[in-house]
C-alpha positions in Angstrom: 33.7 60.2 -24.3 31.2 58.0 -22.4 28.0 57.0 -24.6 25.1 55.7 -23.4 22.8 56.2 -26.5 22.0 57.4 -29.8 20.5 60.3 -28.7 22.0 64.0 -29.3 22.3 64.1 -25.4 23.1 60.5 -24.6 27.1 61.0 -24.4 29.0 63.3 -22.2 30.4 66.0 -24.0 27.2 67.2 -24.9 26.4 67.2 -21.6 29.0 68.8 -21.0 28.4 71.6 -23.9 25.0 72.4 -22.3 27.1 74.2 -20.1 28.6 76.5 -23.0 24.9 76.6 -24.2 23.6 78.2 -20.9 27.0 80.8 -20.4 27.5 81.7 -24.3 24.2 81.2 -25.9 23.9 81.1 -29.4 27.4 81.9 -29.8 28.0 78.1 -28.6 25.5 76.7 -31.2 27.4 78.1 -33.9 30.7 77.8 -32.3 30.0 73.6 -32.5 28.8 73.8 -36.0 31.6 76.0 -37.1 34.1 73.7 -35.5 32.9 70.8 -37.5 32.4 71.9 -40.9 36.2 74.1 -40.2 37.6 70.2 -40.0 36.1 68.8 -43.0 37.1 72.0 -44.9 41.2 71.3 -43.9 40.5 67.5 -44.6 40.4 66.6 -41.2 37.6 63.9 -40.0 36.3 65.8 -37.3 36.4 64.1 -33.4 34.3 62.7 -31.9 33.9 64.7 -29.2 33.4 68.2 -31.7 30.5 65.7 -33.4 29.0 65.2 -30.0 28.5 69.1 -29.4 27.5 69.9 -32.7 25.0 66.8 -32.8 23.4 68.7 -29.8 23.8 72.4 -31.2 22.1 71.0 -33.9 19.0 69.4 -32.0 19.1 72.6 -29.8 18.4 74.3 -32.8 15.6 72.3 -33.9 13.9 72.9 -30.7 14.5 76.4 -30.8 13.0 76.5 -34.2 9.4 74.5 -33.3 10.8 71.3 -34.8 11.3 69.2 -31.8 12.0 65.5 -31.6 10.9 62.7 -29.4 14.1 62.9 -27.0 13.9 64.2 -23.9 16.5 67.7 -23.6 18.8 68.2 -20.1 16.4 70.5 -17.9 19.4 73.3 -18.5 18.5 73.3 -22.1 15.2 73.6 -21.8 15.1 76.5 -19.7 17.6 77.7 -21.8 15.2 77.2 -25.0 12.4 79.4 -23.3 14.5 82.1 -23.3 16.4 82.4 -26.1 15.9 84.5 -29.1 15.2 83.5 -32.1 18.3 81.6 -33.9 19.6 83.0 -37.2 18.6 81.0 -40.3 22.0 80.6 -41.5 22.5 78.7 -38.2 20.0 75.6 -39.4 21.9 75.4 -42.8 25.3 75.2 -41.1 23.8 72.5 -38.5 22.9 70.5 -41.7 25.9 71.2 -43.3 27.6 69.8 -39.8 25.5 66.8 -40.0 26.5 65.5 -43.1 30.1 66.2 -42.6 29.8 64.1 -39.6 27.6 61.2 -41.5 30.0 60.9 -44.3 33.6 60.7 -42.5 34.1 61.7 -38.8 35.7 60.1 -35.8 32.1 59.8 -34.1 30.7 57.9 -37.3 33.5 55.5 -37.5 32.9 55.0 -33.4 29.9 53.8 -34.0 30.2 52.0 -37.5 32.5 49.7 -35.3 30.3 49.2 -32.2 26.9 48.8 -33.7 27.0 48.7 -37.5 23.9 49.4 -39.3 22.6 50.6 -35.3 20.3 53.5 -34.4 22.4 56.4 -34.5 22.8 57.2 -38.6 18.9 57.0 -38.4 18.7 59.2 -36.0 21.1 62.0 -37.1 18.8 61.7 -40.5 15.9 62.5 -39.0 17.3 65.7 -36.8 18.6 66.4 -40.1 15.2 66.2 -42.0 13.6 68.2 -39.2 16.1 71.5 -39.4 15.0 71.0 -43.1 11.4 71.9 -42.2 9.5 74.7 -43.6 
């Protein structure tokens, strides 16, 4: 996986899921989440390249719910965004859920634990986090 940022589309498998995201719709958001929380529930940190997806399911999702953030989204998700119907509730609870999984023990976290300790990126997955929380 190339990274160039902290950001939920700064790496290239999520680029590469906004593909999924324009072809399966919302079956790909939960598909992402699902594949994370799945790992942690057999014990299994999950990769880094499953975090990367469901780090941008998850932001998709906070979009798509009138919670955006300040990064900037591929122009395929946007359009995609526009479009879409309204996402399922359960989804943002499972997207937390995901989150968390990935904070506390996940190949991505330990990635970037090693390469910039104490960096960017754990603030950043909080406050995605704290804005699927939203009410």
């Amino acid at each position: 996986m190339t990274v160039w940022g902290h950001q939920s589309f700064e790496n290239d498998d999520a680029l590469d899921w906004t593909h999924a995201l324009v072809t399966q719709g919302a079956d790909a958001i939960r598909d992402a989440l699902t594949g994370v929380l799945r790992a942690k529930q057999e014990g299994q940190p999950p990769g880094a390249s499953l975090c990367a997806c469901a780090i941008a399911a998850a932001e998709v999702l906070a979009v798509r719910l009138g919670r955006p953030g300040p990064d900037r989204l591929p122009v395929a998700v946007t359009e995609w965004i526009t479009e879409a119907p309204q996402p399922s509730p359960a989804l943002a609870t499972n997207a937390v859920m995901a989150i968390d999984a990935i904070l506390e023990e996940s190949e991505l976290r330990a990635m970037w634990t090693k390469v910039q300790p104490g960096g960017a990126w754990p603030g950043a997955l909080q406050r995605l986090r704290a804005r699927l929380l939203q009410r």
